[in-house]
Every structure is written in structure tokens, then in C-alpha cells.
C-alpha positions in Angstrom: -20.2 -3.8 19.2 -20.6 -7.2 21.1 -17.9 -10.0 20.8 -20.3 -12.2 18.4 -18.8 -15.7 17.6 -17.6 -14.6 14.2 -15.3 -12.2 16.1 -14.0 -14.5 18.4 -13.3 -16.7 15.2 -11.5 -14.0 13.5 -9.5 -13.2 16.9 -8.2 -16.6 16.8 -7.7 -16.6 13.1 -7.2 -19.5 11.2 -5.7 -21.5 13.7 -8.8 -22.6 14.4 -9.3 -23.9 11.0 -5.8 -24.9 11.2 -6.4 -27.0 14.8 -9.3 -28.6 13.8 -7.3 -30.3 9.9 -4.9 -31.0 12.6 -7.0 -34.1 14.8 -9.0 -34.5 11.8 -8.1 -38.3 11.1 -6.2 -41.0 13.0 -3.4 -40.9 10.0 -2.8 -37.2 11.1 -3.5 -37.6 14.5 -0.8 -40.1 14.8 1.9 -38.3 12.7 2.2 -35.7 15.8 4.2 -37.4 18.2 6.8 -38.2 15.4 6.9 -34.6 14.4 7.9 -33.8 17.7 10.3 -36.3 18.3 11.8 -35.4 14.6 12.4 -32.0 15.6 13.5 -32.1 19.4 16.1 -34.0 17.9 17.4 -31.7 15.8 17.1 -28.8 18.6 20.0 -27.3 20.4 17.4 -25.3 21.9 14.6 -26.9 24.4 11.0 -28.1 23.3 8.0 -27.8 25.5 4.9 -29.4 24.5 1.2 -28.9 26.6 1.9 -31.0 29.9 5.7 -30.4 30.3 6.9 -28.4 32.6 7.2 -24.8 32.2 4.9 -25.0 29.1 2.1 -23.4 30.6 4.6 -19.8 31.5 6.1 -20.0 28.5 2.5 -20.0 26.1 1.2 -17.1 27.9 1.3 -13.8 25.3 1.4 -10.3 26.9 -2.0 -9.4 26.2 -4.0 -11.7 29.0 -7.5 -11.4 26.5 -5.5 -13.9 24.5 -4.6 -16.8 27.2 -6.5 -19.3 25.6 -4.4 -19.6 22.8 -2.2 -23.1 23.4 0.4 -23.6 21.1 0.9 -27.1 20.1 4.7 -26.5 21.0 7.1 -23.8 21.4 10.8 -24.1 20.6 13.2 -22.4 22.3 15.7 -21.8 19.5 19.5 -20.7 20.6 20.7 -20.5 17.2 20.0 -20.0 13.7 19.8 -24.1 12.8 17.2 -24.0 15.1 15.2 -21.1 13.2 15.9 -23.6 10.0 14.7 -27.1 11.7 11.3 -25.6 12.8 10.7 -23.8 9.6 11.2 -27.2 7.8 8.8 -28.9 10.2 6.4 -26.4 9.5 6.9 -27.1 5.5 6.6 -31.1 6.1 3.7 -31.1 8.2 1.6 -28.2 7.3 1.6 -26.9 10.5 0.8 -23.3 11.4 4.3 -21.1 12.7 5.4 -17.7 14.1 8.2 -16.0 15.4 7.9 -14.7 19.1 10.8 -12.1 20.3 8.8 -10.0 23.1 5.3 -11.8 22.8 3.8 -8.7 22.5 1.5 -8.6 19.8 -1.8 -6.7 20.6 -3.5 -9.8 19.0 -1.2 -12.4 20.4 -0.2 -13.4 16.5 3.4 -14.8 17.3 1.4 -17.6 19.8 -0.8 -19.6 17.3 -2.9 -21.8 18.6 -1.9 -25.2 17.9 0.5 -23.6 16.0 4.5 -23.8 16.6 6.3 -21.0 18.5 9.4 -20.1 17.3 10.5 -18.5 20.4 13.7 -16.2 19.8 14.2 -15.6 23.3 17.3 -17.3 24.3 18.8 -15.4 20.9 19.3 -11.9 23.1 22.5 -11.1 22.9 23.6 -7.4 22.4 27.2 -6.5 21.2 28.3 -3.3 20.9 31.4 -2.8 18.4 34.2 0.0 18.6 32.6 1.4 15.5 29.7 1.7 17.7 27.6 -0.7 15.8 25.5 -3.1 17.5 24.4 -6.7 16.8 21.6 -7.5 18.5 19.8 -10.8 18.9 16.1 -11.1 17.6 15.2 -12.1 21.0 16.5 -9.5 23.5 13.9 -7.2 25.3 13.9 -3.1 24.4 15.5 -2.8 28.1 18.0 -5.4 27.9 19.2 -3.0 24.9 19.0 0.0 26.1 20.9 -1.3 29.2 23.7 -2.9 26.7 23.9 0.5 24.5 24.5 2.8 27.4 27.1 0.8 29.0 29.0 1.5 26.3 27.8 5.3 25.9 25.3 4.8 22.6 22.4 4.9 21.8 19.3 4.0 19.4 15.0 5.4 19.2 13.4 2.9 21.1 10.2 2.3 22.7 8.5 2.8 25.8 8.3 -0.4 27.7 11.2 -2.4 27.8 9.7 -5.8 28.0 8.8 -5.5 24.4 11.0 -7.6 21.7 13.2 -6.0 19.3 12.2 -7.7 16.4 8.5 -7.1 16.2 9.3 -3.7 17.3 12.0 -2.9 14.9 9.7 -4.5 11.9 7.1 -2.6 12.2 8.7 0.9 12.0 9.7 1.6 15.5 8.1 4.6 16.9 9.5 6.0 20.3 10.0 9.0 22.5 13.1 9.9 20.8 11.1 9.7 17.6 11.3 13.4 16.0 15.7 13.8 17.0 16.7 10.5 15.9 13.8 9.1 13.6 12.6 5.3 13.7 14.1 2.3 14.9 14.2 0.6 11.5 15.8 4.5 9.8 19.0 3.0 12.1 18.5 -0.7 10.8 22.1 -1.9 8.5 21.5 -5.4 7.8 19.3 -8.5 9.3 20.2 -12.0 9.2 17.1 -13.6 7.9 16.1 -17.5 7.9 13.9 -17.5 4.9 10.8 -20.1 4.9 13.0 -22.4 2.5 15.5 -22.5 5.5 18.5 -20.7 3.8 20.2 -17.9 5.3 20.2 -14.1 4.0 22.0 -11.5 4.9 19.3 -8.5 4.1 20.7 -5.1 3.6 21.2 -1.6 1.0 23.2 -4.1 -1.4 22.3 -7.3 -0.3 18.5 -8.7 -0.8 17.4 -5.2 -1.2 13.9 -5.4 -1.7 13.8 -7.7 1.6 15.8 -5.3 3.6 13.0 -2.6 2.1 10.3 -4.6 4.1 12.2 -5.7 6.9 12.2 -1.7 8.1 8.3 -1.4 8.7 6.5 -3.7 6.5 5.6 -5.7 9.5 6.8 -8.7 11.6 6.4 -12.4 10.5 5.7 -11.8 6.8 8.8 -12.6 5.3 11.2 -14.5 7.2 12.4 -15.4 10.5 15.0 -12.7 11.8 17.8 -14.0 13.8 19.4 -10.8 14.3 20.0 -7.2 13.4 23.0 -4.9 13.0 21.9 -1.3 13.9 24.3 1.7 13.6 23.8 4.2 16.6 24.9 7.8 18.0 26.1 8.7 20.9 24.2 8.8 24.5 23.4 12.2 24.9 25.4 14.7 27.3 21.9 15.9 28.8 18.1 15.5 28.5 15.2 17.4 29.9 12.0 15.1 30.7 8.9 17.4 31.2 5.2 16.6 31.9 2.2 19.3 32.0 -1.4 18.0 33.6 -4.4 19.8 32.6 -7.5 19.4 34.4 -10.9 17.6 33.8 -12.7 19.1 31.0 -9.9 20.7 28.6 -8.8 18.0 26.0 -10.4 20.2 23.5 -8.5 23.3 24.5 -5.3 20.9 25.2 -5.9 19.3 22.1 -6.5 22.1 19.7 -3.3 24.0 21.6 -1.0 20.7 21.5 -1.0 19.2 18.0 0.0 22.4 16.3 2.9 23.1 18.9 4.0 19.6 19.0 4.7 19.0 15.3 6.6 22.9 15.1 8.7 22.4 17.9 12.4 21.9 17.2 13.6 18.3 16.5 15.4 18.0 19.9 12.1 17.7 21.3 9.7 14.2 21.2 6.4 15.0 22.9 3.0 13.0 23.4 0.0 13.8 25.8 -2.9 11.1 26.9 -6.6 12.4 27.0 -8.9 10.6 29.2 -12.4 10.0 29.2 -13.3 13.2 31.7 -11.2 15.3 29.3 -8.5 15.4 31.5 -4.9 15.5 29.2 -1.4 14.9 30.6 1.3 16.0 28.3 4.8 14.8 28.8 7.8 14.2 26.8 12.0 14.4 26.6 14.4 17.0 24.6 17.9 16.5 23.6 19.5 19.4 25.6 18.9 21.6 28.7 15.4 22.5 30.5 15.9 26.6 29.2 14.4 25.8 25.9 12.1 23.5 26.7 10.4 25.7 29.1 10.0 28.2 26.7 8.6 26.2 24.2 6.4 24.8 27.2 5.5 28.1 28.0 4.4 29.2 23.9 2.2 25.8 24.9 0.1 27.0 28.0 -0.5 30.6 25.6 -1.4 28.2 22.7 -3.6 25.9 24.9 -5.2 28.8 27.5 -5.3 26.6 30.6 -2.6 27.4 32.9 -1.2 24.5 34.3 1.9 23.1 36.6 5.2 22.6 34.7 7.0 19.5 35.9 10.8 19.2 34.5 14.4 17.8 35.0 17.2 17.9 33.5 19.1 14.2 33.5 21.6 12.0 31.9 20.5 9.0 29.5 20.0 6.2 31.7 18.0 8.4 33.8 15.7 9.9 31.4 15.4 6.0 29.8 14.5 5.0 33.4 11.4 7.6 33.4 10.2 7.6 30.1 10.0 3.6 30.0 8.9 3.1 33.7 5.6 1.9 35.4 4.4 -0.6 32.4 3.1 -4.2 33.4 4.3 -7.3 33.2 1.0 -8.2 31.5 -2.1 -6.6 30.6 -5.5 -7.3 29.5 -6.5 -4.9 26.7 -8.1 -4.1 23.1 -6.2 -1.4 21.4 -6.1 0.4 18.4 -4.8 3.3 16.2 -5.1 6.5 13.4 -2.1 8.0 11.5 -3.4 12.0 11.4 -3.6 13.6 8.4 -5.3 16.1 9.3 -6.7 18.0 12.5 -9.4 20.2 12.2 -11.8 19.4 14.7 -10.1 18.9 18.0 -12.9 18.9 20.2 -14.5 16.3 18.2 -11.1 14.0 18.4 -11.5 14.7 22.1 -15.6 13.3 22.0 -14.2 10.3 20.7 -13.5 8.7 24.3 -15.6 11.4 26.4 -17.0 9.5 29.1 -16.2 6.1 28.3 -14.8 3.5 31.0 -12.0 2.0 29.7 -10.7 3.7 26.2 -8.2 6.8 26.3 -6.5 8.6 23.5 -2.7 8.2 23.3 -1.8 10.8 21.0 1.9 11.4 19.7 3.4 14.2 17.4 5.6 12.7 14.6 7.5 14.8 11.7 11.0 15.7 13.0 13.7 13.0 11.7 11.1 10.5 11.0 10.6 12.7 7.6 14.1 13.0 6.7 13.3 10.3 4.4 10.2 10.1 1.8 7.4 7.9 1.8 8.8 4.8 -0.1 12.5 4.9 1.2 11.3 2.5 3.6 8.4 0.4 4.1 6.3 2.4 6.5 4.9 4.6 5.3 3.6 7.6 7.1 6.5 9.8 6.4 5.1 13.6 6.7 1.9 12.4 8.7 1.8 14.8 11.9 0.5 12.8 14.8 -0.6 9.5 15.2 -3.4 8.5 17.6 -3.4 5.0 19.5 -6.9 4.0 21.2 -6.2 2.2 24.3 -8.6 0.3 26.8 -7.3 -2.0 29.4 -9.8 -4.5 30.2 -9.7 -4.7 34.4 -12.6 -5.5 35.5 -14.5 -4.1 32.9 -16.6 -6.9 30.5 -13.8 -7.5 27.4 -16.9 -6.9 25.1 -17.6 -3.5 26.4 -14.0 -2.8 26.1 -13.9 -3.7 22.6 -16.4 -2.1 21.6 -15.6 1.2 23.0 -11.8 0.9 21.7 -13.6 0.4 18.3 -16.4 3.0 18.3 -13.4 5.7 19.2 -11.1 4.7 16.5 -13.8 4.3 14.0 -15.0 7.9 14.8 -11.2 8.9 14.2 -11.2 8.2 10.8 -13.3 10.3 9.8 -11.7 12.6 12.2 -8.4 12.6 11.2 -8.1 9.8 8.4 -7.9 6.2 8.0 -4.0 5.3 8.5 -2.7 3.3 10.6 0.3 2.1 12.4 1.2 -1.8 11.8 2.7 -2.8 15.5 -0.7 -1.8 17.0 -2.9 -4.9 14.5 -6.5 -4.3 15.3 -8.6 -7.5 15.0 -11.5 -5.4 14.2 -10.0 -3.6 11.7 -11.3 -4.4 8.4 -9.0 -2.0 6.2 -5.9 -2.9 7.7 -3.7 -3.6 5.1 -4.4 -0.5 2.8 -4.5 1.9 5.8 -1.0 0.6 7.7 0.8 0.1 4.2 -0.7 2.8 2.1 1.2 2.4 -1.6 3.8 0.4 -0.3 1.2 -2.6 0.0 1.6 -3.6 -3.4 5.2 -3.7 -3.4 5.1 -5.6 -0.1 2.5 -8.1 -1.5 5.4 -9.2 -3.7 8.2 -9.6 -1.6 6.3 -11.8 0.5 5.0 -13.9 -2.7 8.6 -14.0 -3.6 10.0 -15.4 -0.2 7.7 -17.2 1.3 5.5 -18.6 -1.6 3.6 -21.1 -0.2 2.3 -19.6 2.9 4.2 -21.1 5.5 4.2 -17.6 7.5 0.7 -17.3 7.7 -1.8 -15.1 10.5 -4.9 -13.6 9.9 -3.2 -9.6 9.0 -0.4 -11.5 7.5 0.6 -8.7 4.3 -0.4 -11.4 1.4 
């Protein structure tokens, strides 16, 4: 599929429509410089507008496709009043918001154009208390956590690249490669500290704002509020891991395949595993267990009989910091790519799955067994709601200097194919653009009870994005 101009218009969302009511008019034209000077002056934090300096680093969202969005400012908010003054901006003057922790948003969401940036950045402190809870800000970095946590010996299911926010991580579910021992990030979530669109602030937790603190933990970032911070309980760091990987040629992702998903979701919960399948077939498998390399490398050995390619065994046995080091390591500062995803629900043609990306350029299957802890709770305990899926299946391509077009188009023939594969879901912190069933396939029954905790908190709209939950 070609990037027509109605694509590029829904990649930009509203914003545009947004933009263009904005300079519409000398009487709303003029109102903009005393918006800006009405809230810089109730900032602790700093406000950069297009033209000052360090405006032009700051805009820039992870995914490089996205660079032309230019937000009309971005605070840098260092406390909560900060969170309030922007959000009451945005209710006097119409204008478009969105919180940014990480930036990371596959369709660069949390930087509007002409839109305000509520940039949680400088709010990125972790504390760790002797109860081993820890506070953490909504602007701190998936490294800058797991550094904080294993100082002090604890630790939480976190994600794979560590430049990626906590907050839109943590709101979306949280899968990571601790997934099937300790569950999601948001099953470890206690209580957030919310700046609702009216500017008051909520404590969200079991016995506190319930129904919010339901959709905090995977009903998606942005939709409800403006977390400032979040109070996870955690375990302690682990005395030992083993990290493993297993490379299998060119030409066996259907053998792989068709050996790996049944293994993966019947292993014991100590071990997370996930395996990438490229274009030529070829399939890496890697993962991490809680506890020594003598079990996994039987298990890993009941994979090669399963599979029927024989294949080198790479493994270590490490301590926590180490095996965060290897499992998170090598990811960009920035990329340029179009990505998507399936929730399996079932598996019954693995050579097909493997067709989906066979001899493409850019898109690769980035497949990960689930079940484990995440199931230890039901379908509607929580807001995501793939509890008891197997696997889920991301569709990556990174652009390079391959046309963006081609790329998208390739990322959406493959996950299209999927769902017919495997089925429709999907998983909410990878938003597709091109998606058109979003909101029933990430949410599944828990959209209608999400539909009415945003109504109730944020009424009016003023948290608004094209795959906003409304």
C-alpha cells in the first residue's frame, strides 16, 4: 500500500485540523503569544517555543518517520503544578496536548503538531523505600530504573530498551523479557498520582479512584490523565540468571516456528523466551531464566528435538545487572520505522506465519511467548486484556534507506496476513496508524468499560489523538 495523502493525514491526525483552526483568524492568531506568556509565567519548569534554543532537540520523537511534527511548545514540567498549568491552558485555549515520558510512541502521539508537549522528563526521579517499594517519576527512562532498582537489590518486568519512558510503557500493560516469572509491569503497579484534565490531583489505586487505577494498568497512555508518578511494589534481584540464544539457519522459520511456539508457552515460568524470524527464514531465538544454565539447557535441548534443526547453544549464567545489560543492549538512540502487531490465539499454520515476511526488505517477525505470570490474573482484572493469549507477534521494519512507503506497506501486508493467521488482537504500546480495528482488537471487552472512564475524566476531549480510547 502506497502512502496516499489521506494516510499521511491520518498519520498526523487531527492536529492538522487542529493547526490549521489555530492561524485561522487574526483574533486567534494574536491570542498565541499571550497564551505563552500566561503560562511561562506560571512554570517552574522551562518553555521552548519553535526558534528558541534547544527547541529543535527537544521536538524530535524517537521514531525519525515523524520529524515533521513541530509542536507549538513543549513544557518542561518539574512538578505536578506544572502538569495543572498546561492542562488548564489547554482547556482555555482549545489547544491540542499530550504527555511525553520516553517520546517513544511508534506514531509519535505524545508530540502533536502544533500541539503542547507536556514533557515529564525532568520528573525522573526513582526512590526506593525499605519496604522495597519504589516511587518513580513519570518521566524517568526504563534504564534509569533499572539502574535505581538494582542499586538497592530489587527489581521490576521491564522492557527491552532502556531509553523508553515509564509511563507510556507502564500504561499500556508492560510486556518484557521477564514477562512469564514476574508478569507485567502494570500487575506490579500500587497507586499513580494522576493530574486529571480538570487540574485536580488523584491518587489512583485498589481503594482509591478504582475504576481509574483499572485503566491506568493497560488501558493505554494519554487517555485519562496526566501521570506524575507511580508507586510500584517489587521483589528481589535475583541470585542468578541464565541468558541463552539459539541461531538457526536461512530457510527454517517454519520448522523453528512450528518447534518454538509450543515449547515456549510450556516451559516453566522461570523462563521468558522470544525468537526474531527474518525475511530469508532465518530465526534467532534468545531469552533469560530465573535460575542456573542446567535447566535451561535441557529445556533448550527438548527445543532442537522439537524444532529438528540442530543448531549452536549460546549461554551464561550471570547476576542481574549483567543479564539487564544483555537483554536491553544494542537499541538506538533513534530509528526510523513502521511497526506493528498480533496477539496469537491460535497457531496452526506455522509455515504460513513464517510466509508473512519471506523475502521482504525491511519487515521481520518479532515473536514472543506469553502465559506464565501474566495469567495469574483473568482477563478483566486489569485493563489489558490478553490474559491466556500464548504469543504475541510484533511486525517490525526499519526504514534505512529503504523508501518509507515500501516499508509501510510491507509492515502492513505482514500483519494483515497475521490476522487471519493467528487472530486480530493486538497489543496497545505498538499503535499502528494503519490499523483500522484498533480499538476492539487492543481492548477486546474491556473497551466499553474504558470508553467510560475516559467520558468520566476527561469529558470534553482535552486529551485527544487520533487512537485516543473514546
Amino acid at each position: 500500500m502506497t502512502v496516499s495523502r489521506r494516510n499521511v493525514l491520518r498519520w498526523v491526525g487531527a492536529a492538522v485540523a487542529t493547526g490549521a483552526a489555530v492561524v485561522a483568524g487574526d483574533a486567534v492568531a494574536d491570542a498565541r503569544p499571550a497564551r505563552w506568556a500566561r503560562l511561562r509565567a506560571h512554570l517552574a519548569g522551562e518553555l521552548l517555543l519553535p526558534g528558541d534554543d534547544g527547541y529543535d532537540t527537544a521536538r524530535l520523537p524517537f521514531n525519525s518517520l515523524f520529524d515533521h511534527h513541530r509542536p507549538a511548545g513543549i513544557a518542561r514540567c518539574v512538578r505536578p503544578e506544572d502538569v495543572q498549568r498546561c492542562l488548564e491552558e489547554a482547556r482555555r485555549s482549545g489547544i491540542r496536548v499530550a504527555a511525553r515520558s520516553g517520546g517513544h510512541g511508534y506514531a509519535a502521539y505524545s508530540t502533536p503538531h502544533d500541539g503542547l508537549v507536556v514533557d515529564l522528563a525532568p520528573m525522573a526521579g526513582v526512590e526506593v523505600r525499605p519496604d522495597g517499594t519504589a516511587v518513580v517519576g513519570a518521566g524517568a527512562r526504563l534504564g534509569d530504573v533499572y539502574a535505581a532498582l538494582a542499586a538497592a537489590g530489587r527489581c521490576l518486568p521491564l522492557g527491552n530498551c532502556p531509553s523508553v519512558g515509564i509511563a507510556g510503557f507502564t500504561l499500556g500493560g508492560g510486556l518484557g523479557w521477564l514477562q512469564r516469572t514476574y508478569g507485567l509491569a502494570c500487575d506490579w503497579l500500587r497507586a499513580a498520582r494522576v493530574i486529571t484534565v480538570d487540574s485536580r490531583v488523584v491518587t489512583a489505586s485498589e481503594d482509591r479512584e478504582p475504576d481509574l487505577f483499572w485503566a491506568l494498568r493497560g488501558g493505554g497512555g494519554g487517555n485519562f490523565g496526566v501521570v506524575t508518578s507511580f508507586g510500584f511494589a517489587t521483589v528481589p534481584v535475583p541470585e542468578v540468571l541464565t541468558v541463552f540464544r539459539v541461531r538457526f539457519p536461512a530457510g527454517s522459520a517454519a520448522d523453528v516456528l512450528g518447534g518454538w511456539q509450543p515449547w515456549s508457552v510450556a516451559l516453566p515460568e522461570e523462563v521468558s523466551s522470544s525468537c526474531v524470524a527474518m525475511p530469508d527464514g532465518a530465526v534467532d531465538v534468545f531469552g533469560c531464566a530465573v535460575g542456573r544454565e542446567g535447566m535451561v539447557l535441557g529445556e533448550l535441548a527438548h527445543l532442537l528435538d522439537a524444532v529438528g534443526v540442530d543448531a549452536p547453544i549460546e549461554h551464561a549464567e550471570v547476576d542481574y545487572p549483567t543479564a539487564t545489560a544483555i537483554m536491553t543492549g544494542g537499541q538506538p538512540t533513534r530509528n526510523a520505522f513502521r511497526a506493528s502487531s498480533r496477539i496469537a490465539e491460535r497457531w496452526d499454520d506455522p509455515a504460513a506465519v513464517a510466509d508473512t515476511v519471506r523475502g521482504m526488505d525491511s519487515a521481520l517477525l518479532i515473536v514472543g511467548a506469553l502465559g506464565g505470570a501474566i495469567d495469574r490474573r483473568t482477563p478483566t482484572d486489569t485493563a489489558y486484556p490478553h490474559r491466556g493469549a500464548p504469543t504475541s507477534v510484533e511486525v517490525f521494519g526499519t526504514v534505512g534507506d529503504l523508501p518509507p512507503e515500501q516499508v509501510t506497506r510491507e509492515v502492513d501486508q505482514a500483519q494483515s496476513a497475521l490476522a487471519g493467521l493467528i487472530g486480530t488482537g493486538t497489543y496497545i504500546n505498538y499503535l499502528d496508524p494503519e490499523q483500522q480495528d484498533w480499538a476492539r482488537t487492543a481492548y477486546r471487552h474491556n473497551l466499553r468499560r474504558l470508553r467510560a472512564v475516559a467520558r468520566r475524566y476527561d469529558p470534553d476531549r482535552v486529551l485527544r489523538f487520533p487512537q485516543a480510547v473514546r
